[in-house]
PDB file as gemmi writes it, atoms N, CA and C in Angstrom:
CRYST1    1.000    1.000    1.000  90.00  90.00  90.00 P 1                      
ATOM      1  N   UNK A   1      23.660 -14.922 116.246  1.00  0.00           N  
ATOM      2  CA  UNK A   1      23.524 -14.692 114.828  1.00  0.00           C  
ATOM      3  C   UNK A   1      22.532 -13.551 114.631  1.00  0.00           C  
ATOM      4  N   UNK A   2      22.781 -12.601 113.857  1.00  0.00           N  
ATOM      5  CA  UNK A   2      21.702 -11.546 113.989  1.00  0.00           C  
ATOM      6  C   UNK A   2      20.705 -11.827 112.001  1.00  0.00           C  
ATOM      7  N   UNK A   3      19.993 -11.195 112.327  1.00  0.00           N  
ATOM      8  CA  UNK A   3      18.177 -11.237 111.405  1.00  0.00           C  
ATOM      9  C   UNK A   3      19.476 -10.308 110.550  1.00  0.00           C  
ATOM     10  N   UNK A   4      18.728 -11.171 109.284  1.00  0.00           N  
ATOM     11  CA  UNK A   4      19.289 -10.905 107.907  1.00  0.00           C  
ATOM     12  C   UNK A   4      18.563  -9.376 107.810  1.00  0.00           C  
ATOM     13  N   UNK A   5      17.133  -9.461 108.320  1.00  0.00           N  
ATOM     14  CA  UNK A   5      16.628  -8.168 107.718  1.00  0.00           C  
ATOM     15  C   UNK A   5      17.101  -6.709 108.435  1.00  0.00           C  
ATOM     16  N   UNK A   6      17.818  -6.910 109.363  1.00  0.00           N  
ATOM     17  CA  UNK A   6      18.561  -6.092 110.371  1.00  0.00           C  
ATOM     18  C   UNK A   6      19.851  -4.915 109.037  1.00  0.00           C  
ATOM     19  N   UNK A   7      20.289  -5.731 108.546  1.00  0.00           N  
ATOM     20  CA  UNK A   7      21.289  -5.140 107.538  1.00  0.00           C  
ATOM     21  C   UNK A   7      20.280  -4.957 106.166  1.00  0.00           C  
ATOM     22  N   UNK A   8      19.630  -5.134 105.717  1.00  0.00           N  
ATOM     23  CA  UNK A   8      18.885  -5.012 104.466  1.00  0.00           C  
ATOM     24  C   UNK A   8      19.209  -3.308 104.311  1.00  0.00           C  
ATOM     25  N   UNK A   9      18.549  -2.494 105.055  1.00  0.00           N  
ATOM     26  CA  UNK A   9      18.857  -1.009 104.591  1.00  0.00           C  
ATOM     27  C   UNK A   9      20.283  -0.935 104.602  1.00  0.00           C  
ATOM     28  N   UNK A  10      21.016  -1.584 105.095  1.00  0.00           N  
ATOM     29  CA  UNK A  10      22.408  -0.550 104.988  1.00  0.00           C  
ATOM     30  C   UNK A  10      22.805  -1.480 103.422  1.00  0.00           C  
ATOM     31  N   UNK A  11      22.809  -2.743 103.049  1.00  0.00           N  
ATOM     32  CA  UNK A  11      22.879  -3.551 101.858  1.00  0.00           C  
ATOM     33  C   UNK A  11      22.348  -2.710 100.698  1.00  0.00           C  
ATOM     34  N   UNK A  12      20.852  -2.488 100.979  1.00  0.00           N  
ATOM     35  CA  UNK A  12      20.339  -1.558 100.044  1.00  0.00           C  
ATOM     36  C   UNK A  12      21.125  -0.104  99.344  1.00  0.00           C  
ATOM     37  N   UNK A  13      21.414   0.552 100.590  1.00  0.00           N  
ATOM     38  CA  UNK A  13      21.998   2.250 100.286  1.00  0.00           C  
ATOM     39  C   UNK A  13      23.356   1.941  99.884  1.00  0.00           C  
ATOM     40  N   UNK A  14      24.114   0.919 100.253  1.00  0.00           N  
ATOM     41  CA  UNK A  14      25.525   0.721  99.669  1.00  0.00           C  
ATOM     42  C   UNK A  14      25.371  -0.091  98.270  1.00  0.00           C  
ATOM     43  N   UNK A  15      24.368  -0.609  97.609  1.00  0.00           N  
ATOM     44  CA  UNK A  15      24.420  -1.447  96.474  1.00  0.00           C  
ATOM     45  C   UNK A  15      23.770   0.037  95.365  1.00  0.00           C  
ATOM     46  N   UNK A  16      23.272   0.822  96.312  1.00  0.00           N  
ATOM     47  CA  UNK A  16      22.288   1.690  95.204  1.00  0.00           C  
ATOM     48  C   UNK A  16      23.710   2.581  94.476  1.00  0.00           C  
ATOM     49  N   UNK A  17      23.379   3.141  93.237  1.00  0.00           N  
ATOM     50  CA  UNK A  17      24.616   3.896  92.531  1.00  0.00           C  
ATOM     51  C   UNK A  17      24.987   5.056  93.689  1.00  0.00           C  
ATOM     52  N   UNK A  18      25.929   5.173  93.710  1.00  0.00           N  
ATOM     53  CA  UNK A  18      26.870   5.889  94.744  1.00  0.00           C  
ATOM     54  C   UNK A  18      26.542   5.978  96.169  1.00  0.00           C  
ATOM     55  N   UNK A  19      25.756   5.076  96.172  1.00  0.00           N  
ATOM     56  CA  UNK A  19      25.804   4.857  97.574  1.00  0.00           C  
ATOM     57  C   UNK A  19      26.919   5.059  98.624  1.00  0.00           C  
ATOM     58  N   UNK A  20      28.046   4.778  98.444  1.00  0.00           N  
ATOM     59  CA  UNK A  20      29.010   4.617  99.510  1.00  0.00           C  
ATOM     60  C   UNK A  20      29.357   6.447  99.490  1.00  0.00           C  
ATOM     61  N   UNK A  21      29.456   7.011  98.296  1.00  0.00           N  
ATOM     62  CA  UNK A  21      30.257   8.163  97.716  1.00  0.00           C  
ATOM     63  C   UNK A  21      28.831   9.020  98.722  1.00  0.00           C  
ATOM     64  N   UNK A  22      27.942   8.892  98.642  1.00  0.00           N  
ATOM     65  CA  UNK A  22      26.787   9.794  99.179  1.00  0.00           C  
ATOM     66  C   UNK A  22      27.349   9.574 101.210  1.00  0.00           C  
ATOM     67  N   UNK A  23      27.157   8.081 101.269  1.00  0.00           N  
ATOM     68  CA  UNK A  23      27.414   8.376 102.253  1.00  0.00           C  
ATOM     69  C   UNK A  23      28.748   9.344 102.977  1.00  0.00           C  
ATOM     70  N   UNK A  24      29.281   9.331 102.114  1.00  0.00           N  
ATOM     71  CA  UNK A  24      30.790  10.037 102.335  1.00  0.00           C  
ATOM     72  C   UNK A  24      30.262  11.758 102.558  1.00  0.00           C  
ATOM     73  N   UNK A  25      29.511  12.415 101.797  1.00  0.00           N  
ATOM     74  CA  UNK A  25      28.491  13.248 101.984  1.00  0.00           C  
ATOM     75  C   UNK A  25      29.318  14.098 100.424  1.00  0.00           C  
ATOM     76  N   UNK A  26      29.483  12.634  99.470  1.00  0.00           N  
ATOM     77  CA  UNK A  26      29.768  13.218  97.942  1.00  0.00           C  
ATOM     78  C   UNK A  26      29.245  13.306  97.154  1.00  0.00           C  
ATOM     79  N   UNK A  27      28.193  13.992  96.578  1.00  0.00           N  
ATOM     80  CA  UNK A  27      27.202  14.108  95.403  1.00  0.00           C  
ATOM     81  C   UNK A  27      27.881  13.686  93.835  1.00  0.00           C  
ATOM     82  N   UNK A  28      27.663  12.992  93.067  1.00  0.00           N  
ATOM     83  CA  UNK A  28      28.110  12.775  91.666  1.00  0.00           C  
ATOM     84  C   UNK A  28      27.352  12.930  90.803  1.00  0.00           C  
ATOM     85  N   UNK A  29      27.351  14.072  90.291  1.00  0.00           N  
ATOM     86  CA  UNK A  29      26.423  14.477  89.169  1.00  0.00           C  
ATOM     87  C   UNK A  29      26.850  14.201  88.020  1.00  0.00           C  
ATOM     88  N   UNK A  30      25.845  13.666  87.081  1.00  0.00           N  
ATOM     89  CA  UNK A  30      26.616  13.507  85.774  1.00  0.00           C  
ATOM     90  C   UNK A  30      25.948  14.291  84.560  1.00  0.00           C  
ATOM     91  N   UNK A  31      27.330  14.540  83.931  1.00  0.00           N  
ATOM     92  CA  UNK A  31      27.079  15.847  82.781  1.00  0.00           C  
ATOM     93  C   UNK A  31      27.913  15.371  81.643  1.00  0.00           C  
ATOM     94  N   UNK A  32      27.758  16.042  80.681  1.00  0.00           N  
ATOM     95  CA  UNK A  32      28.616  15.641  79.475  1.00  0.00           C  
ATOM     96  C   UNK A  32      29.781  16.013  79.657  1.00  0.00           C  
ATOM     97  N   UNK A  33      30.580  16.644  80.562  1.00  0.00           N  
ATOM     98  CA  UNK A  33      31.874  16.457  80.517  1.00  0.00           C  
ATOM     99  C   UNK A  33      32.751  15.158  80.793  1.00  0.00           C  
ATOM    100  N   UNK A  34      31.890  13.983  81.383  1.00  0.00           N  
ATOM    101  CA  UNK A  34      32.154  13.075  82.157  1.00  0.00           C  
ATOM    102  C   UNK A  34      32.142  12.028  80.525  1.00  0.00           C  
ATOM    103  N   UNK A  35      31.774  12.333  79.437  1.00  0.00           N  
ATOM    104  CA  UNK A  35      32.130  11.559  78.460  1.00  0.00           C  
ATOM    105  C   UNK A  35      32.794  12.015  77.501  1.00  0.00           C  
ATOM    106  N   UNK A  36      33.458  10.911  76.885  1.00  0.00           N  
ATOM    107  CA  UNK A  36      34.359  11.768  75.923  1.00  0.00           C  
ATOM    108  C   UNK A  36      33.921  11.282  74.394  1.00  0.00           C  
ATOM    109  N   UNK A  37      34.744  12.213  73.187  1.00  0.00           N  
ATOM    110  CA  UNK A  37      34.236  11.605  71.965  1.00  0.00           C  
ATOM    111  C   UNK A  37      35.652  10.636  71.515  1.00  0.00           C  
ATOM    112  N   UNK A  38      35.093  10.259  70.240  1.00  0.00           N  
ATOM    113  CA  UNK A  38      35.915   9.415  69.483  1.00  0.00           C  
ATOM    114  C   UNK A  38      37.673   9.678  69.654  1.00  0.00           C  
ATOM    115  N   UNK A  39      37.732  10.757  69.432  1.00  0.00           N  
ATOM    116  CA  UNK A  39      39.293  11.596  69.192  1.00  0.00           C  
ATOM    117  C   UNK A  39      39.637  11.921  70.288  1.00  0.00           C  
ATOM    118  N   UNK A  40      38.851  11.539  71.621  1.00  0.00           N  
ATOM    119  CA  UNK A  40      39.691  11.891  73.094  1.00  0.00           C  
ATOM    120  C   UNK A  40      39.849  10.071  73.392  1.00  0.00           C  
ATOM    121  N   UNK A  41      39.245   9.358  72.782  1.00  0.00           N  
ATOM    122  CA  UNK A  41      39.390   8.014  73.186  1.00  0.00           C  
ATOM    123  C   UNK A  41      40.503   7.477  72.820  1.00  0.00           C  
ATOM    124  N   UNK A  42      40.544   8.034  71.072  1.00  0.00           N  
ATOM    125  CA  UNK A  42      41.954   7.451  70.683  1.00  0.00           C  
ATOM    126  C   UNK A  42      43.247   8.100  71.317  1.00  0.00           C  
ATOM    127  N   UNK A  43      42.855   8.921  71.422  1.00  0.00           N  
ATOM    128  CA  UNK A  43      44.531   9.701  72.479  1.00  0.00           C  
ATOM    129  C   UNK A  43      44.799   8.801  73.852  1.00  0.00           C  
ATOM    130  N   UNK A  44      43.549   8.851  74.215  1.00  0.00           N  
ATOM    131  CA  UNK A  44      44.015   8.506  75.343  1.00  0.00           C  
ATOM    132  C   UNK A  44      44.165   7.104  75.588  1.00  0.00           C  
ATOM    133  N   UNK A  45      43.927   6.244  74.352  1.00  0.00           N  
ATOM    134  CA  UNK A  45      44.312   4.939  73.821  1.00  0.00           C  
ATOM    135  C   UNK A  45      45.647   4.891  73.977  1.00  0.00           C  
ATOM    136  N   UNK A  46      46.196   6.416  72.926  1.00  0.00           N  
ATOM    137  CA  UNK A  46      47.690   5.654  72.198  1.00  0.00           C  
ATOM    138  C   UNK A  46      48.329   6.096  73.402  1.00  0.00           C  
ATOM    139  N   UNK A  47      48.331   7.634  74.264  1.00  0.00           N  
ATOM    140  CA  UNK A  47      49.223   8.246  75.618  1.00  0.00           C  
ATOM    141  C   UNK A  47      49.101   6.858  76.664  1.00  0.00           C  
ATOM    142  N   UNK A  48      48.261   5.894  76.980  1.00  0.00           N  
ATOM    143  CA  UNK A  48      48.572   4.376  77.680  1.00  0.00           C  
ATOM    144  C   UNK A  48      49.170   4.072  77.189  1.00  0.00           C  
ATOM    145  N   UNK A  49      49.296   3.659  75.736  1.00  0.00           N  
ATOM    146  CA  UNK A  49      49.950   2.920  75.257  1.00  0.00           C  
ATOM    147  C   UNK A  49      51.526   3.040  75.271  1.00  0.00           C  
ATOM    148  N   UNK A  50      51.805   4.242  74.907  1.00  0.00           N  
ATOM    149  CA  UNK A  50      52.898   4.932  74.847  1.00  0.00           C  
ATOM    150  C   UNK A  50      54.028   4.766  76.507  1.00  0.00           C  
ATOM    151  N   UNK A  51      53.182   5.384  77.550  1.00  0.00           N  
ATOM    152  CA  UNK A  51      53.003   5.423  78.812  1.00  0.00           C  
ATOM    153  C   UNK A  51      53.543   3.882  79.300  1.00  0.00           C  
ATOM    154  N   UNK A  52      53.125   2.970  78.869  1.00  0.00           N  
ATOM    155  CA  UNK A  52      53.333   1.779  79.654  1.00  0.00           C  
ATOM    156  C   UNK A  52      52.011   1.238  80.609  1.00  0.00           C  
ATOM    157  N   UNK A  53      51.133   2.257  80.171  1.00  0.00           N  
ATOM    158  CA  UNK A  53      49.972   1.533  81.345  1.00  0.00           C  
ATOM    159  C   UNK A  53      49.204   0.713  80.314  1.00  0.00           C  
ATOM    160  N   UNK A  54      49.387  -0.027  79.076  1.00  0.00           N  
ATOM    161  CA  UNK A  54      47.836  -0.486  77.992  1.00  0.00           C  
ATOM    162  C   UNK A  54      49.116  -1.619  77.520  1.00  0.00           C  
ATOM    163  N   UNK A  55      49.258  -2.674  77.681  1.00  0.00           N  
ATOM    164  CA  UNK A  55      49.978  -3.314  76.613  1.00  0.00           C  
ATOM    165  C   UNK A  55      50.357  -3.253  75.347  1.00  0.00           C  
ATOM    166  N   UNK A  56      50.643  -3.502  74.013  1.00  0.00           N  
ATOM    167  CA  UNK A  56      50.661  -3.040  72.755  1.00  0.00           C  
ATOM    168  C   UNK A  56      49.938  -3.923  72.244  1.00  0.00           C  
ATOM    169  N   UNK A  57      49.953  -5.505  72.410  1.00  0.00           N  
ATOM    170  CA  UNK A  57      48.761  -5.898  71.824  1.00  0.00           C  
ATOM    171  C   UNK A  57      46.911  -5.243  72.130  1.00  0.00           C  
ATOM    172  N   UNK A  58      46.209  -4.821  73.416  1.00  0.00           N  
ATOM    173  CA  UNK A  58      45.429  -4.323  73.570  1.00  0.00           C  
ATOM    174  C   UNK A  58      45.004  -2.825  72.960  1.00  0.00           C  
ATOM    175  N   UNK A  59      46.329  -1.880  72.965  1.00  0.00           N  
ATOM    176  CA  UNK A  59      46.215  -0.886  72.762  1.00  0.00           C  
ATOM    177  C   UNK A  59      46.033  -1.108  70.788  1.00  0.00           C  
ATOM    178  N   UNK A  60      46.429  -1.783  70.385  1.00  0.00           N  
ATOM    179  CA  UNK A  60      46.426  -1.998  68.550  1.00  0.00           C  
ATOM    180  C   UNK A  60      45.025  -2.498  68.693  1.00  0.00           C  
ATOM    181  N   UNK A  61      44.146  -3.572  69.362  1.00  0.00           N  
ATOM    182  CA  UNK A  61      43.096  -3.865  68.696  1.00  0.00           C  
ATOM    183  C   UNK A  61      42.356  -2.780  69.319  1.00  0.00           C  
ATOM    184  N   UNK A  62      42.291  -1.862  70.747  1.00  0.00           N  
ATOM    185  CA  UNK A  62      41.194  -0.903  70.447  1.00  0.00           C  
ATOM    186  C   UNK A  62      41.412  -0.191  69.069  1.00  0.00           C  
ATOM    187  N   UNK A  63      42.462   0.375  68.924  1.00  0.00           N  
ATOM    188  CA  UNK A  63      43.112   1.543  67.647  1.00  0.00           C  
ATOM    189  C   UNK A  63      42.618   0.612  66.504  1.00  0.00           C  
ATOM    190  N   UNK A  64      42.617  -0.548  66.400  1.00  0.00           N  
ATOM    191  CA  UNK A  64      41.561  -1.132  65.299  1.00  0.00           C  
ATOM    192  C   UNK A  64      39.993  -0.842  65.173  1.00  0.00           C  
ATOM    193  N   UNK A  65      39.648  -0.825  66.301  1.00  0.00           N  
ATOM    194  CA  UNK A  65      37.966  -0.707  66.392  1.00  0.00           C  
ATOM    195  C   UNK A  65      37.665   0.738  66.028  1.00  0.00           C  
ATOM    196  N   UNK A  66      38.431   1.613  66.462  1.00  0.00           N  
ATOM    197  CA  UNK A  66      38.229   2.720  66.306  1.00  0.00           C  
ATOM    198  C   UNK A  66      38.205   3.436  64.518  1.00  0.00           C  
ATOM    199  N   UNK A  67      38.674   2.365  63.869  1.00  0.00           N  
ATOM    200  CA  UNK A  67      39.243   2.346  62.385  1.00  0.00           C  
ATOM    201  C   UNK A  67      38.055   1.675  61.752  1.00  0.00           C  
ATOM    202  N   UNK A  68      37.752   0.428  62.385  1.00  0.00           N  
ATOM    203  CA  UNK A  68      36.392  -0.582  61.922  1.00  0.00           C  
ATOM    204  C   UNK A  68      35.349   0.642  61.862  1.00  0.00           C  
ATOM    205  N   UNK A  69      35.211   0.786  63.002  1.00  0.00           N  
ATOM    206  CA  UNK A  69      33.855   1.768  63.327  1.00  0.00           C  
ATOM    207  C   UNK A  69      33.657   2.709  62.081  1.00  0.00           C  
ATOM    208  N   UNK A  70      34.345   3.261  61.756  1.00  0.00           N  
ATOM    209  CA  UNK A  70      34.265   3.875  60.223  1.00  0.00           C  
ATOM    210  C   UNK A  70      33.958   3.413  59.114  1.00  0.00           C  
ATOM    211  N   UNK A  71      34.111   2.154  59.195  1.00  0.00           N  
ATOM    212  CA  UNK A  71      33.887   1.426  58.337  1.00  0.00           C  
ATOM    213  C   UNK A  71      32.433   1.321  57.597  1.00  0.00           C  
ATOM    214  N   UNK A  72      32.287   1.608  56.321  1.00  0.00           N  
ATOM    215  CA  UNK A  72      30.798   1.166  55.646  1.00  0.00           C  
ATOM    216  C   UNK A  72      30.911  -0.707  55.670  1.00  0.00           C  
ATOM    217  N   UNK A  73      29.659  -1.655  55.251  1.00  0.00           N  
ATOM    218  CA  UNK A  73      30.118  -2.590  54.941  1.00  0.00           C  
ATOM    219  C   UNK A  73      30.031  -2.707  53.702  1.00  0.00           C  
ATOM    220  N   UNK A  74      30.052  -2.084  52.834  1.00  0.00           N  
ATOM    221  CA  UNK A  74      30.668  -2.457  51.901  1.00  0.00           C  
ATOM    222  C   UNK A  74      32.350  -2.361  51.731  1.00  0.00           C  
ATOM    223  N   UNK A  75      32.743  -2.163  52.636  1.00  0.00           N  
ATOM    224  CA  UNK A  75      34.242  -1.433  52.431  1.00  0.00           C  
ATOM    225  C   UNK A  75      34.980  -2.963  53.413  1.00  0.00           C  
ATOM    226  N   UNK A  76      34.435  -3.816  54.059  1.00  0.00           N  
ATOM    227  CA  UNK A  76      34.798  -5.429  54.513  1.00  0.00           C  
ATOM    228  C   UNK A  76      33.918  -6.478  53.813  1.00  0.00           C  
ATOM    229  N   UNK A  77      33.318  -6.184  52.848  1.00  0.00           N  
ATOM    230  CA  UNK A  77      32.573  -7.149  52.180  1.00  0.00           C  
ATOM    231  C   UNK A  77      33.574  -7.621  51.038  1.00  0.00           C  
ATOM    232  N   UNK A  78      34.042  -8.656  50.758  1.00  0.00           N  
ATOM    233  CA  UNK A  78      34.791  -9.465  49.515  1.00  0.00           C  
ATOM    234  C   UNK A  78      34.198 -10.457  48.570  1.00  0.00           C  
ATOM    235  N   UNK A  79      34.316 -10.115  47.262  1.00  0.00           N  
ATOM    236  CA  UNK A  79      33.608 -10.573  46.206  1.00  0.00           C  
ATOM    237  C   UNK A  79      33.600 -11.772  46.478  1.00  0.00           C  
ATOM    238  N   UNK A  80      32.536 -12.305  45.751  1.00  0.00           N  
ATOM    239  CA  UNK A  80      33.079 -14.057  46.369  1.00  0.00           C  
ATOM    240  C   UNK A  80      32.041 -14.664  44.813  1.00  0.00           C  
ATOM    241  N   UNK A  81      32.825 -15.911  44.430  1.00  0.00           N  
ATOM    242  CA  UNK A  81      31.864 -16.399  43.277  1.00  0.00           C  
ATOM    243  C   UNK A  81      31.535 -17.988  43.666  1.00  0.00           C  
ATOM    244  N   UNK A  82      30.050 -18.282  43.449  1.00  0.00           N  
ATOM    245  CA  UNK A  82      30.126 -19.400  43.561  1.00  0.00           C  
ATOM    246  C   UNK A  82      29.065 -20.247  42.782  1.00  0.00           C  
ATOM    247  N   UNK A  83      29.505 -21.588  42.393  1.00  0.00           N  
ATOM    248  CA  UNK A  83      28.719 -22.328  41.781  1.00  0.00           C  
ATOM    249  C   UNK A  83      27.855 -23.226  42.400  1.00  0.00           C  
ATOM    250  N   UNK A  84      26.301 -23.633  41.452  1.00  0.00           N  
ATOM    251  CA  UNK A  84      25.349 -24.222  42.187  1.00  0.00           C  
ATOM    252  C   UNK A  84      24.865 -25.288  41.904  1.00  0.00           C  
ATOM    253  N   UNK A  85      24.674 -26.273  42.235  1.00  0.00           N  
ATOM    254  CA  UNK A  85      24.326 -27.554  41.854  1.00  0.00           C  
ATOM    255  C   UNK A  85      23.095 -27.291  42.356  1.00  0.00           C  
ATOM    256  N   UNK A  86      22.120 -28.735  41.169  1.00  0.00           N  
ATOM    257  CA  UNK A  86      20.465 -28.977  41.573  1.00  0.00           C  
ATOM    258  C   UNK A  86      20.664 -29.779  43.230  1.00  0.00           C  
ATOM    259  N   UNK A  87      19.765 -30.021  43.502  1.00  0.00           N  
ATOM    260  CA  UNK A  87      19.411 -31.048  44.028  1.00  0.00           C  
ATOM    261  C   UNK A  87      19.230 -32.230  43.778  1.00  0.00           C  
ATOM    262  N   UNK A  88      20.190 -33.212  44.225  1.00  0.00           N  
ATOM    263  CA  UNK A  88      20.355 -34.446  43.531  1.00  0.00           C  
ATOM    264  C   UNK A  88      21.047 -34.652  42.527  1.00  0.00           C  
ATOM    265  N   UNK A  89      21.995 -33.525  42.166  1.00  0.00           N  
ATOM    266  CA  UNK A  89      22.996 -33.659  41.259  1.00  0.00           C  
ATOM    267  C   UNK A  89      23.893 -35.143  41.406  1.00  0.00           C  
ATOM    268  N   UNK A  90      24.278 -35.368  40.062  1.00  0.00           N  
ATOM    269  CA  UNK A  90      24.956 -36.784  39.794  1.00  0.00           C  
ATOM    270  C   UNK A  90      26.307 -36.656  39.603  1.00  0.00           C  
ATOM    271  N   UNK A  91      27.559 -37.788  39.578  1.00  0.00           N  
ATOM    272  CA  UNK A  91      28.873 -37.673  39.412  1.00  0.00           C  
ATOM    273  C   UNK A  91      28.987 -36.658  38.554  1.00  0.00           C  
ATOM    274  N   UNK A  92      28.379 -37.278  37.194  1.00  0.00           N  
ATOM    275  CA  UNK A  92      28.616 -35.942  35.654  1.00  0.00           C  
ATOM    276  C   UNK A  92      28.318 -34.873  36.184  1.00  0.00           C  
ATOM    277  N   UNK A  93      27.191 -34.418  36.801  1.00  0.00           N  
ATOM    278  CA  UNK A  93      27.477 -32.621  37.035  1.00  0.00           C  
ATOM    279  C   UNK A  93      28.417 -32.387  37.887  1.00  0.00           C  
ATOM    280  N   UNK A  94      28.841 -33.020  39.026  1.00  0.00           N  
ATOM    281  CA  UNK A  94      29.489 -32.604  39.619  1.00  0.00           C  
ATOM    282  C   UNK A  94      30.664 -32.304  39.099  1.00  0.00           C  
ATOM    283  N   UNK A  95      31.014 -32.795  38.380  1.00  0.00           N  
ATOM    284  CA  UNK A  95      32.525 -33.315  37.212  1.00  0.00           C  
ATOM    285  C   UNK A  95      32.402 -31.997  36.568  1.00  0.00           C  
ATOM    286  N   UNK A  96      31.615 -31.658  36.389  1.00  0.00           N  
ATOM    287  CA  UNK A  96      31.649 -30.359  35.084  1.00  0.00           C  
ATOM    288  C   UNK A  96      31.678 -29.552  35.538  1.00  0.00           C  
ATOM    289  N   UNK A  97      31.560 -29.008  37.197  1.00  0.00           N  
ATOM    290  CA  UNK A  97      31.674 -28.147  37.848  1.00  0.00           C  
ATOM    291  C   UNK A  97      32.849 -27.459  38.349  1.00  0.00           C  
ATOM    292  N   UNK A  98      33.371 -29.000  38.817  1.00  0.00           N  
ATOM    293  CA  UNK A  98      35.003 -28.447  39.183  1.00  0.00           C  
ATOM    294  C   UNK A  98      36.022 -28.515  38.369  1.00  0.00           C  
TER     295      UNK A  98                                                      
END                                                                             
């Protein structure tokens, strides 16, 4: 059986971010091309979708979020009215309420 601490460095350099890719002798630099905005997300939402690689239920609720996200809240907020009884209200108020 060999000492756990025998593998610790190689555990270490393969768990660290790109570890395996470094060892390969691949550098991964990251830059803003490596993210995209709103309007490259939804394309490349609906071209899966379209494509056959995104299901249609998955591909509709991202294309929802992307719609939410715009959203103010006042623009999902719904009027709502409601009535208030004391504390310890009796049959009669309640009666006059509904």
């Amino acid at each position: 059986m060999c000492d756990a601490g025998v593998w610790y460095p190689l555990v270490v350099a393969l768990t660290r971010r790109n570890g395996v890719l470094a060892l390969m002798g691949i550098r991964r630099e990251l830059g803003t091309s490596q993210y995209h905005t709103a309007e490259e997300l939804e394309y490349i939402v609906r071209e899966s979708q379209e494509g056959g690689l995104l299901r249609a239920e998955a591909g509709r609720v991202l294309q929802e979020l992307f719609v939410f996200a715009e959203l103010q809240a006042s623009d999902a907020m719904v009027p709502a009215s409601l009535d208030g009884l004391p504390l310890g209200a009796g049959p009669d108020e309640l009666r006059a309420v509904s």
